[in-house]
C-alpha positions as CSV (number, residue, x, y, z in Angstrom):
1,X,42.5,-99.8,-55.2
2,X,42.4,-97.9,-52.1
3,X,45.2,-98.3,-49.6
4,X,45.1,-95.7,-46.7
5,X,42.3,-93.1,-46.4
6,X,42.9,-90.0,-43.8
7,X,40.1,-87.0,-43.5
8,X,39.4,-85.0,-41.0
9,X,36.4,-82.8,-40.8
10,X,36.2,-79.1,-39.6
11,X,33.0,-78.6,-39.6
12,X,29.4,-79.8,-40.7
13,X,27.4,-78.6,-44.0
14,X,23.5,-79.1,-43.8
15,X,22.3,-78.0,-47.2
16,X,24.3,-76.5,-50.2
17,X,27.1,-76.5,-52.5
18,X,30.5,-78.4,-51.8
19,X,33.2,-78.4,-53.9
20,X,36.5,-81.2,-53.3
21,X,39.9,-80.3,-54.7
22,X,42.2,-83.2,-55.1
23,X,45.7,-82.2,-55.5
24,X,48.7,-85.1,-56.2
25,X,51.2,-85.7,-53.7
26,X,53.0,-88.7,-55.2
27,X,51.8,-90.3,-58.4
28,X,54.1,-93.7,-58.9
29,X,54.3,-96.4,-61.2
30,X,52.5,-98.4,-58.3
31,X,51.4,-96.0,-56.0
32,X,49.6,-92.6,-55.7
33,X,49.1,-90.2,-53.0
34,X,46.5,-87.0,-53.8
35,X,45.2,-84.7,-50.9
36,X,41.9,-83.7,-50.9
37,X,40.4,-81.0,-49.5
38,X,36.2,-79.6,-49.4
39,X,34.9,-76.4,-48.6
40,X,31.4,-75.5,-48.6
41,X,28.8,-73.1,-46.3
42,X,27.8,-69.7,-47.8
43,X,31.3,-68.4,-46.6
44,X,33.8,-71.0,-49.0
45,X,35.5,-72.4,-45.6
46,X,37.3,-75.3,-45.6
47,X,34.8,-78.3,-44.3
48,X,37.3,-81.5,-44.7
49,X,40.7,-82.4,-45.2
50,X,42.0,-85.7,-46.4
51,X,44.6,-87.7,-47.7
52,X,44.5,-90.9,-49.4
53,X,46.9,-93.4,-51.1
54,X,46.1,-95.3,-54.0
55,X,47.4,-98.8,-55.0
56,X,47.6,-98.9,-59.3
57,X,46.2,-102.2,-60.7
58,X,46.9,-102.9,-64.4
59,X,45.0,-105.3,-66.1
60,X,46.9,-108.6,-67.4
């Protein structure tokens, strides 16, 4: 379950490949935290940057 969700963007993308890199921060019994990041135009630059934090749910 989604907790907090950060992300600023850089710049916009009209048409074209994006590719998102999540990389963990914090992974928890109970919580995560992973930073994201998304480049994309013909030149690979960096279009978004975000962080969120996760809330882990286990089933009964």
């Amino acid at each position: 379950m989604g907790v907090n969700n950060n992300t600023d963007f850089f710049r916009g993308v009209g048409e074209g490949a994006m590719t998102s890199t999540a990389t963990p921060v914090h992974r928890g019994r109970s919580q995560q935290v992973w930073l994201v990041e998304t480049f994309g135009d013909e030149d690979g630059r960096l279009v978004a940057r975000g962080q969120v934090r996760i809330h882990n749910l286990y089933p009964e």
